[in-house]
C-alpha positions as a printed Julia matrix, in Angstrom:
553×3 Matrix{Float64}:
 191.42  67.17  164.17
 189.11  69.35  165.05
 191.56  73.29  164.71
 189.05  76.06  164.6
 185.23  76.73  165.6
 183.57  79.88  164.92
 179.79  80.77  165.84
 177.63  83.51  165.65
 174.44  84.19  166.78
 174.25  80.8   168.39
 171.68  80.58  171.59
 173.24  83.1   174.0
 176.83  83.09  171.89
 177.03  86.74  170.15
 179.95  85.85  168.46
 182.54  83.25  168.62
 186.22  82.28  167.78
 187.97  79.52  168.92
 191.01  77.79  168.25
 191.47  74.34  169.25
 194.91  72.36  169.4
 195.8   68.36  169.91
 196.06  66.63  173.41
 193.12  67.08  176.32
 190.91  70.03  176.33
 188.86  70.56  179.23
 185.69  73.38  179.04
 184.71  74.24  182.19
 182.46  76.41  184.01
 179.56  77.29  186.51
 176.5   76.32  186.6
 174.17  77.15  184.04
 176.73  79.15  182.18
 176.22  77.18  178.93
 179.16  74.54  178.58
 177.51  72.27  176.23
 176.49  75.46  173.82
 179.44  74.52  172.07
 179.15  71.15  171.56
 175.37  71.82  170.68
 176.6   73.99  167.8
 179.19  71.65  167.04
 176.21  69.16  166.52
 175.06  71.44  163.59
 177.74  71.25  161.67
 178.44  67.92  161.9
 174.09  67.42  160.76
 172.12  67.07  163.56
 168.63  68.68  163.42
 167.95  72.21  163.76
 165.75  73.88  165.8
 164.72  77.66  165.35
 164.49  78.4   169.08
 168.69  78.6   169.07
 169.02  81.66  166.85
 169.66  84.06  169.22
 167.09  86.42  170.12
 166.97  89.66  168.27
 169.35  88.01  165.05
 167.91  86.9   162.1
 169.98  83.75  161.45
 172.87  81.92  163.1
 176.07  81.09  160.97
 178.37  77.88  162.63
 181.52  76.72  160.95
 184.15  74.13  162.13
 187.25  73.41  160.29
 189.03  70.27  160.68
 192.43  69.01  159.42
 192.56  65.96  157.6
 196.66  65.37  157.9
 195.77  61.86  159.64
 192.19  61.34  158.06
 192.46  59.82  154.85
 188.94  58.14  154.94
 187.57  61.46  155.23
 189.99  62.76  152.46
 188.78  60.2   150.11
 185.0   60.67  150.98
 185.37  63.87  149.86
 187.66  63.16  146.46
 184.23  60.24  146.04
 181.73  63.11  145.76
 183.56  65.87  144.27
 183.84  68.56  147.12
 186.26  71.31  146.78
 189.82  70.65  147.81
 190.55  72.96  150.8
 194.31  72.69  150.91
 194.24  69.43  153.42
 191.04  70.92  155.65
 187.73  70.43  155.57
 185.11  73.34  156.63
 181.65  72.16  157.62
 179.1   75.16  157.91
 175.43  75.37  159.0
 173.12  78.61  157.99
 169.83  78.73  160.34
 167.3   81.93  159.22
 164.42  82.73  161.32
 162.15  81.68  157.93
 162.91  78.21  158.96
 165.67  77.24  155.87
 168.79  75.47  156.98
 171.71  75.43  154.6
 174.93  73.01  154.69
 177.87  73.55  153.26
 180.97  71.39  152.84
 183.96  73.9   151.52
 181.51  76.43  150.33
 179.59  73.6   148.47
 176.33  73.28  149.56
 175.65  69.79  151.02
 172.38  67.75  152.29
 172.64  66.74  155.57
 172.94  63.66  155.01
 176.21  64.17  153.34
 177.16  66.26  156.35
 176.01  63.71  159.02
 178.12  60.99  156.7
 180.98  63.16  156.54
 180.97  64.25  160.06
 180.72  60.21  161.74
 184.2   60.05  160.29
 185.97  63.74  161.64
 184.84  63.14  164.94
 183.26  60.85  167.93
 181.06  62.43  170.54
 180.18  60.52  173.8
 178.04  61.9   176.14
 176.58  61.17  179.78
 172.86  59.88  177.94
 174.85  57.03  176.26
 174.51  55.34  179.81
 170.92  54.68  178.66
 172.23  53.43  174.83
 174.11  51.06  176.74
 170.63  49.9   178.69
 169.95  48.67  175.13
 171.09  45.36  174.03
 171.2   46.23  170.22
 173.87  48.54  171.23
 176.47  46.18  172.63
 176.96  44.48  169.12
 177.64  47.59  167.48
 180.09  48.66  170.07
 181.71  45.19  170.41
 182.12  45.58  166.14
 183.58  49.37  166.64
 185.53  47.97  169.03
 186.93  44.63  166.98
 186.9   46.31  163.8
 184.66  44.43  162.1
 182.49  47.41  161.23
 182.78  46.82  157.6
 182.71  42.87  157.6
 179.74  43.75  159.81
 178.12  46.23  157.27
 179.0   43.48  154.39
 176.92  40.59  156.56
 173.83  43.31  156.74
 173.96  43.86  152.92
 174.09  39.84  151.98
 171.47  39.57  154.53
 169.21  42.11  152.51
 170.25  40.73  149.4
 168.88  37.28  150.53
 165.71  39.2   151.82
 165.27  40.44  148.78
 165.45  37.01  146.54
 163.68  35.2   148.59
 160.68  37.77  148.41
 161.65  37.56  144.56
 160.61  33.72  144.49
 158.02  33.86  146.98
 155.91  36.47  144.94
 156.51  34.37  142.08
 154.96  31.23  143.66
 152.44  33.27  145.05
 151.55  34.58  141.46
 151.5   30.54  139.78
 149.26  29.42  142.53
 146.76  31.76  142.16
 147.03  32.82  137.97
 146.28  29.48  136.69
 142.97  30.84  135.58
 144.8   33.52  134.12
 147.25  31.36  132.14
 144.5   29.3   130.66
 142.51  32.02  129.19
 145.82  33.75  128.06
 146.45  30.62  126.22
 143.02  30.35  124.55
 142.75  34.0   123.91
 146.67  33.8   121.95
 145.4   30.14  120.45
 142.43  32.37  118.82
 144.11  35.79  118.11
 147.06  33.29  116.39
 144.54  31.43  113.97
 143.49  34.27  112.32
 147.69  34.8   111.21
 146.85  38.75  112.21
 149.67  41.02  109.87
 150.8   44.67  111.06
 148.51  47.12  109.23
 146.59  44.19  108.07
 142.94  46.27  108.93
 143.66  49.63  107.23
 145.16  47.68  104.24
 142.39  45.62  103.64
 139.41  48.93  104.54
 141.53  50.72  101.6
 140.98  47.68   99.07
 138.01  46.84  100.21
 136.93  50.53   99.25
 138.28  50.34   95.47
 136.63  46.73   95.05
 132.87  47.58   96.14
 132.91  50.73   93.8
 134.87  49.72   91.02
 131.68  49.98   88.56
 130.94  53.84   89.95
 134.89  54.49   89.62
 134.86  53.42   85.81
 131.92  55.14   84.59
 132.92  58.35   86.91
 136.29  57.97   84.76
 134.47  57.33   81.65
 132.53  61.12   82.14
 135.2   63.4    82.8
 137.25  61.87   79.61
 134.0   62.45   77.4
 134.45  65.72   78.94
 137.93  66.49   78.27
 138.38  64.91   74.8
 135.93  62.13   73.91
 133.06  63.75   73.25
 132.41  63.72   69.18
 130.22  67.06   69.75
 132.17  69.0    72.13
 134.8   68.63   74.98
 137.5   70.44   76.87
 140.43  69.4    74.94
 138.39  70.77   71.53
 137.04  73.57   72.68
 140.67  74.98   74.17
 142.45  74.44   70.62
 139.7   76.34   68.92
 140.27  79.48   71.27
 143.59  79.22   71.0
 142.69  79.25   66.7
 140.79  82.11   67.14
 142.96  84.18   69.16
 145.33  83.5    66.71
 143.53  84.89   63.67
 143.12  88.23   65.43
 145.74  90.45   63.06
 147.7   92.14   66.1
 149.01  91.83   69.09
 148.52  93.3    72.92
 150.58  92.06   76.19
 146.79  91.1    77.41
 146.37  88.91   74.42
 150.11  87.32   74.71
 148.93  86.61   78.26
 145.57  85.19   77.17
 147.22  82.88   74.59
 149.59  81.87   76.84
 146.89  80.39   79.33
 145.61  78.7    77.2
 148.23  76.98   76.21
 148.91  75.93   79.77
 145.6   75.15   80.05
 145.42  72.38   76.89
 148.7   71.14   78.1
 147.12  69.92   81.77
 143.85  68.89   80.0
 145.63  66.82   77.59
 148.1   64.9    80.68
 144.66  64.81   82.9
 143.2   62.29   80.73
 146.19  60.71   79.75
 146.41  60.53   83.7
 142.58  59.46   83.89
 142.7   56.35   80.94
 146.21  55.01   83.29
 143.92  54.89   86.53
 141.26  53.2    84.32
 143.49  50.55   83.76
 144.12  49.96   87.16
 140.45  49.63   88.6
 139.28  46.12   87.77
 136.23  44.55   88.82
 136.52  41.25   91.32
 133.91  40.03   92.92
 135.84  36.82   94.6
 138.65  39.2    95.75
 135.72  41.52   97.12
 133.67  38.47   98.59
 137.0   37.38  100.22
 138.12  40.94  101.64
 134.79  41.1   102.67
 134.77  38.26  104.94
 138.27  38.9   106.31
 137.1   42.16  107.76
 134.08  40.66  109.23
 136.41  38.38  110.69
 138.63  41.21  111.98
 135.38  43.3   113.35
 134.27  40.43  114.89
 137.56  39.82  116.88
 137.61  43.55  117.93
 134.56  43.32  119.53
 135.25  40.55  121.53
 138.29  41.94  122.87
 136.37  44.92  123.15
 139.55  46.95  120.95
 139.06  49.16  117.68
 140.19  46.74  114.59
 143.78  48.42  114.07
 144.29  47.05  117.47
 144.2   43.54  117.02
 147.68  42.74  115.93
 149.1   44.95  119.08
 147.33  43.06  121.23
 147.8   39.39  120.1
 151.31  40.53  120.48
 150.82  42.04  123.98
 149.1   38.4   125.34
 151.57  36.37  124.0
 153.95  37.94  125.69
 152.62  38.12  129.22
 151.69  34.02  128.01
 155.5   33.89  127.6
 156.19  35.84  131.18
 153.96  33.24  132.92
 155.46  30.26  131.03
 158.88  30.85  131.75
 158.12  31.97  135.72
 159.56  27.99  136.42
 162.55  28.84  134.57
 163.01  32.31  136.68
 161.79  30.51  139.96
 164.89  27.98  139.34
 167.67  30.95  138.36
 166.27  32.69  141.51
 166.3   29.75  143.85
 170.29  29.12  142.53
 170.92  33.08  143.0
 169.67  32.26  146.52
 171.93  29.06  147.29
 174.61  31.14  146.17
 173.64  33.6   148.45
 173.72  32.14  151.13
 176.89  30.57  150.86
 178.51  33.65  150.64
 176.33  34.71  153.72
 177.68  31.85  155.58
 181.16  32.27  154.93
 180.98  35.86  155.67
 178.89  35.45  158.9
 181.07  32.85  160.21
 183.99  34.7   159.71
 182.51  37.59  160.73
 181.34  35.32  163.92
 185.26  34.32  165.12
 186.41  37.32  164.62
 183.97  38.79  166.96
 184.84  35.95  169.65
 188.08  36.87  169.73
 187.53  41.11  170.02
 185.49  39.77  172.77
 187.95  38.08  174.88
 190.14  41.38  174.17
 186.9   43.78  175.32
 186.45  41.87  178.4
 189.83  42.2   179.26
 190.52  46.14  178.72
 187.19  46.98  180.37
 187.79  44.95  184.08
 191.34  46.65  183.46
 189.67  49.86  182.89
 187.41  48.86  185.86
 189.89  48.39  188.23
 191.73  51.75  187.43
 188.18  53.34  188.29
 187.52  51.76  191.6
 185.59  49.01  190.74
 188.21  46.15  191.21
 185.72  43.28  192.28
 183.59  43.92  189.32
 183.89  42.05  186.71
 182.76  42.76  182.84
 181.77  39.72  180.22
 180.05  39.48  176.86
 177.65  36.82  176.55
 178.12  35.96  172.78
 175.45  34.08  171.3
 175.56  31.99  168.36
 173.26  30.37  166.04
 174.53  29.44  162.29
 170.97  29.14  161.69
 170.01  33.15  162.24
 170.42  34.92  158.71
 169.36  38.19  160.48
 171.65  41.4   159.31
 173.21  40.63  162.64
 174.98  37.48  161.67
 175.13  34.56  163.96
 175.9   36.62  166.66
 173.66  38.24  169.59
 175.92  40.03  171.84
 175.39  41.39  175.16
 177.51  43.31  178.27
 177.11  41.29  181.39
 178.34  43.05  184.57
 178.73  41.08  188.23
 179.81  43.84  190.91
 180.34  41.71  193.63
 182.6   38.61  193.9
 180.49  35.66  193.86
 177.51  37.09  192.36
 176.94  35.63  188.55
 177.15  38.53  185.94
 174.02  40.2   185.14
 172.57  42.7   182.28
 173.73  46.06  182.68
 170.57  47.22  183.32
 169.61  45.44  186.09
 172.66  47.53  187.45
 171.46  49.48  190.45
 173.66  51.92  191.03
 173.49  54.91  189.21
 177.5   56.0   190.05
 178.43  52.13  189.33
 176.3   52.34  185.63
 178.52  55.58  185.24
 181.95  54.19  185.61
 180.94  50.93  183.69
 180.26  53.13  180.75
 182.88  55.73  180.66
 185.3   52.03  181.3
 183.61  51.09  177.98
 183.7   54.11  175.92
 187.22  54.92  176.83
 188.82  51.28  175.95
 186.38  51.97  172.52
 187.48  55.47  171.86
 191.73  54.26  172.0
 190.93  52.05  169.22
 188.45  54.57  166.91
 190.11  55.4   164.03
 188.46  59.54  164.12
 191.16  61.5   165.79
 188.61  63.62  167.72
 186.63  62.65  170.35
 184.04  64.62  172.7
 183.36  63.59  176.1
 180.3   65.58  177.17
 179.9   64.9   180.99
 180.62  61.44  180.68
 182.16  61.86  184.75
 178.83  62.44  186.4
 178.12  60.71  189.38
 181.75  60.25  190.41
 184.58  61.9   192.36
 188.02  61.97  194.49
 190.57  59.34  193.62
 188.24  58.13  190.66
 187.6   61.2   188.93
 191.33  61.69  188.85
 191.64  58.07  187.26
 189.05  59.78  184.83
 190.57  62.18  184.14
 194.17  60.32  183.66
 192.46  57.72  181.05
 191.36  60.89  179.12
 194.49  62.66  179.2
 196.04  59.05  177.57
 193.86  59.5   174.59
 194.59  63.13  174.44
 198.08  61.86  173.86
 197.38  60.21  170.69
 194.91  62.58  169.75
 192.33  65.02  170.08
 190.13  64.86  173.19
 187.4   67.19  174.02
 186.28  67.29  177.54
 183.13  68.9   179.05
 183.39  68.32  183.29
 182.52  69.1   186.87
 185.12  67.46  188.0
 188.67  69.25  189.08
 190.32  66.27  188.94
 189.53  65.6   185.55
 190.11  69.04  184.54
 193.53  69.07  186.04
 194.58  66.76  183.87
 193.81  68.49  180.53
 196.74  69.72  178.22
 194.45  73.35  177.76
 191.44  74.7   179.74
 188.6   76.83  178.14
 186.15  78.31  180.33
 182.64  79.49  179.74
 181.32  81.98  181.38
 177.76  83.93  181.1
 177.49  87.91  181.26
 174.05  89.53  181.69
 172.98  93.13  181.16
 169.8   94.63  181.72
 168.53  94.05  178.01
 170.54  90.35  177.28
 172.5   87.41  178.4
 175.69  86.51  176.62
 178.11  83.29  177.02
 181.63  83.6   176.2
 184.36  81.36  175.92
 188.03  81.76  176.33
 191.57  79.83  176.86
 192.9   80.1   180.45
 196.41  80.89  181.55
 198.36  79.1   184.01
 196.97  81.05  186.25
 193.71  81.42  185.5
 193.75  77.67  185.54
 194.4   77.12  188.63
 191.95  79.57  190.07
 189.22  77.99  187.83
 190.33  74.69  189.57
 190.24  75.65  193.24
 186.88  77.32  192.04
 185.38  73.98  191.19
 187.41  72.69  194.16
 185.6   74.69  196.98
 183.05  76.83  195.33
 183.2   80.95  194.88
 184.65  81.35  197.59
 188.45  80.93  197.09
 190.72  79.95  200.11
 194.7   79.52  200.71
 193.57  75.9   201.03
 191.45  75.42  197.98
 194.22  77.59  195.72
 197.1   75.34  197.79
 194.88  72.03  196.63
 194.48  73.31  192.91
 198.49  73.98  192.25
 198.59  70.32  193.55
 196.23  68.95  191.28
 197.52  70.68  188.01
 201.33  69.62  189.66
């Protein structure tokens, strides 16, 4: 329930507080004087789009907030347990923040929010119907959605929609798939030949760089030796002189010299060091020796492996290293194409199964919808009757076809009216009368509303185009759902006003520099003066005043 609105800086609203309580409100007021401002900014919070042009003029943003409780709205409750908002001690406060720089901010108990969220949220706090949904009714794709609303087969309804995308979905799976074997034959048989020839040549990881390295060592095995062979006649195989020698006989001298500096302790000691590495460097050098080994039929062979390598890599147009990579990389999209039969036959059994669940949901789905039908048809020549139209008769014309797998189900569904005895029932818009269109719809959104689960709902002007003893039956269906709720009323209409359990009346004040709309409760009083106003205009009579106590009895 909707308990407390507050806006400021809203179109020509300065600033405003309003409490709200259960039963029938009516909001009233002249001409012009802004009765739907509220409901507009009511809009905002609840996520409809924003547009600049309501700031009011000379205010640099424009700050709405409604706060609802949720004592009979567990879905809501739970929605916002799902996505983590703040608890607000059983409330929920939905905020909008307009700035002239163009930002909008939601909020959703001081959390900000997308709007989205909000618009999410808000479907389930409360239900506004307003005069322009005479022209959503025009539309045959609404009927269904109010005859589910209605039933409550929203959610079964929402489940048929999702199979019906799921089977969307596979079946573009497996068509793509088919599309892709018919026309990459050519593509499988020169993946095949490449892998055939990338496989024959048994490619190892690292094989290239392995085989460069050895390659290296074999072709200059002769230079290596007799490269090895120099620096040890250097270091300590030379007969005449070498390293090694000529170290140990400074080290002799230096040691003959009869005394002793800390340069010369220094000296010797570098020396020392200096013998030490010579001595391991060629013990180091004569190991590596060892190791290099001339083979010319391990060279011939390395040789032509490479070649066989380089040759590869060009072909595939791919540095050598590469190879193994992509042999790898073919087979596998080889393998992809190879097994698309065995995907095409798990995807064609995901789709049977499917589809069976599709049927048994959209046939349930289907009955259930026949029988909220029968119940629809009823309350609305019921409601019909109650609102003057007592010949006319309302029927759903519910088409089925078990062979439609459309996110509709089986079902097409759409309002027939006949106004006149005798005459077969026709689409609603082939309606002529504007007044007659009027009353149909409010007949329908009423008998819709007593079964919506939201406790608030909004009737914006939903009376137009009626009067006398029906507005009264108006305003008598909307004081029932008051009864079990919250109603929210915007009318011209006395009659309908009379029957509200509180009256709030907008009026507009203008000064020489602005306009300003307020908004307040009426008294007993007050109310009836308001009434008699909308009775017989401004001007106030013993009659009208005398007519307006009657009305509010």
């Amino acid at each position: 329930m909707l308990s407390l609105l507050t806006i400021s800086n809203f179109a020509l609203v300065d600033q405003l507080e309003l409490e709200l309580h259960k039963g029938m409100t009516a909001i009233t007021g002249e001409t012009g004087a802004g009765k739907s401002i509220m409901l507009d900014a009511l809009g905002l919070t609840l996520g409809d789009r924003a547009d600049l042009d309501v700031i009011r003029t000379g205010a640099e943003r424009s700050d709405i907030s409604a706060t609802f409780s949720l004592d009979d709205n567990p879905e809501a409750s739970a929605w916002l347990n799902e996505h983590d908002f703040p608890d607000a001690e059983g409330s929920c406060i939905l905020r909008r923040v307009l700035t002239r720089d163009g930002r909008s901010r939601a909020y959703v108990n001081g959390q900000a929010t997308t709007l989205a969220e909000l618009k999410e949220l808000g479907e389930m706090l409360i239900d506004i119907h307003s005069q322009h949904e005479h022209q959503s009714l025009l539309k045959q794709a609404t009927h269904q959605r109010l005859l589910d609303a209605y039933g409550g087969t929203r959610e079964a309804a929402t489940t048929v929609a999702r199979l019906a995308a799921e089977l969307r979905g596979i079946q573009s799976r497996i068509d793509s798939l088919r599309q892709a074997a018919a026309s990459g034959q050519a593509q499988r048989e020169l993946l095949a030949f490449q892998v055939r020839e990338l496989q024959e040549l048994r490619l190892q990881a690292g094989e290239f760089s392995q085989l460069a390295s050895e390659h290296q060592v074999l072709s200059h095995a002769d230079a290596a030796q007799a490269a090895l062979q120099a620096v040890l006649d250097i270091c300590a195989d030379n007969d005449e002189w070498n390293v090694e020698g000529g170290l140990r006989r400074a080290t002799q001298l230096l040691g003959d010299i009869p005394f002793n500096t800390p340069l010369l302790e220094e000296a010797r000691t570098l020396f020392d060091s200096a013998l030490i590495q010579v001595e391991e460097a060629g013990s180091t050098l004569r190991r590596a020796g060892e190791r290099i080994e001339q083979d010319p039929e391990r060279l011939q062979a390395v040789d032509e492996r490479l070649g066989q390598l380089h040759r590869m890599a060009r072909k595939h147009r791919l540095e050598p290293d590469e190879l193994h990579a992509h042999a790898e990389a073919l087979a596998a999209q080889l393998a992809d194409l190879d097994a698309s039969d065995d995907r095409l036959d798990g995807l064609q059994q995901a789709l049977d199964a499917a589809r069976e669940r599709y049927r048994k949901e959209a046939a349930a789905l289907s009955k259930t919808r026949a029988k909220a039908a029968k119940a629809l048809e009823k309350d609305v020549n019921a409601q019909l009757a109650h609102l003057g139209m007592a010949a006319a008769r309302f029927s759903i014309a519910l088409n089925s076809d078990s062979s439609r797998q459309g996110a509709g189900g089986y079902d097409s569904a759409e309002f027939l009216v006949s106004t006149n005895p005798g005459n077969p029932p026709k689409p609603l818009i082939r309606i002529a009368s504007g007044g007659e269109l009027s009353r149909i719809s409010l007949a329908i959104q009423v008998v819709i509303a007593e079964t919506s689960p939201i406790p608030t709902l909004v009737f914006d002007e939903v009376d137009v185009g009626i009067g006398g003893g029906t507005a009264r039956a108006v305003g008598e269906l909307l004081r029932r759902l008051g009864d079990r709720g919250q109603v929210l009323c915007v009318t011209h209409q006395p009659q309908v006003a009379s029957q509200a359990h509180q009256h709030l009346l907008v009026s507009k004040q203008q000064a020489k520099q602005s306009t300003s709309t307020s908004l307040r409760q009426l008294d007993a009083e007050e109310r009836i003066t308001e009434v008699a106003r909308m009775l017989g205009g401004d001007a106030l009579s013993d009659k009208s005043l005398a007519h307006a106590r009657e009305l509010l009895g």
